[in-house]
C-alpha positions in Angstrom: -15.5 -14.5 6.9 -14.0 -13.5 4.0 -13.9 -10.1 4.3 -12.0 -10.7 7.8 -9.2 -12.8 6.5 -9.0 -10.3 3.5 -9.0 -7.2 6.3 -6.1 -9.1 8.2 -3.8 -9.6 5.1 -4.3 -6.3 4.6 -3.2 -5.2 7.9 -0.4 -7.3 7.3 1.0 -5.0 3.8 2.2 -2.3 5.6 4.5 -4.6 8.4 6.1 -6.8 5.5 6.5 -4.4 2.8 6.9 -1.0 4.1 10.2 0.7 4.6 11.2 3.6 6.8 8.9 6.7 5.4 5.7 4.6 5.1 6.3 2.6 8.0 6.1 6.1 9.7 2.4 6.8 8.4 1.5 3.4 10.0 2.7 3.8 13.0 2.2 7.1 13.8 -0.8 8.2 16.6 -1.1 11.9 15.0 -3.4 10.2 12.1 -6.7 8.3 12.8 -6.1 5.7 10.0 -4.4 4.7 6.9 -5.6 5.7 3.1 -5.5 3.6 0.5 -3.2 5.8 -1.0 -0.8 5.2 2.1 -0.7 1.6 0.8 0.3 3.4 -2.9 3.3 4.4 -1.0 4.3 1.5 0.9 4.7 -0.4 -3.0 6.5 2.2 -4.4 9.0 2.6 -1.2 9.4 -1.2 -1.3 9.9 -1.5 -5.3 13.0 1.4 -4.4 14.9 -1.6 -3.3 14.4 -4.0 -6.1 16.3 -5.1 -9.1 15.0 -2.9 -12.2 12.6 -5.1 -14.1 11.0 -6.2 -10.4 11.0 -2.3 -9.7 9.2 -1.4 -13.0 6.6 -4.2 -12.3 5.4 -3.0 -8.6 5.4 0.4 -9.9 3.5 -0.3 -12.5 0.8 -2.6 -10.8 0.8 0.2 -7.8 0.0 2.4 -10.6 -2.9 0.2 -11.3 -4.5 0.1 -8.1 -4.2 3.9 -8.1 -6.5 4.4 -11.0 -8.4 1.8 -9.5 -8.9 3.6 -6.0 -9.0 6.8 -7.9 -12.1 5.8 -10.0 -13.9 3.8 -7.5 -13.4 6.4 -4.7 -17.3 6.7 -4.1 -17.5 2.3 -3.6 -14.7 2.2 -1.3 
């Protein structure tokens, strides 16, 4: 159970924080699915649009979750 609620908020990143380039990856029907790096993009796109110190935080917990997804590429 929840694994499926965590699925669906997931699901939900990419409609209330992306912006027009990651939105694109998304929605597009050339590609099969999203990678977690897609989401990498859809924080950094949104942090554009934020005051500085808000900015520097999303880019630098985005940056986070990259080294994350990087070193636990074989779990995920």
């Amino acid at each position: 159970m929840r694994q499926k609620h965590d699925a669906q908020l997931i699901k939900m990143i990419p409609e209330h924080f992306g912006c027009e380039y990651s939105n694109r990856v998304f929605k597009t029907k050339l590609r099969d699915g999203a990678t977690a790096f897609d989401f990498i993009n859809v924080f950094t796109e949104h942090a554009k649009a934020q005051q500085l110190s808000r900015k520097l935080d999303i880019e630098e917990r985005a940056g986070t979750l990259a080294k994350y997804i990087a070193n636990n590429a074989k779990k995920l």
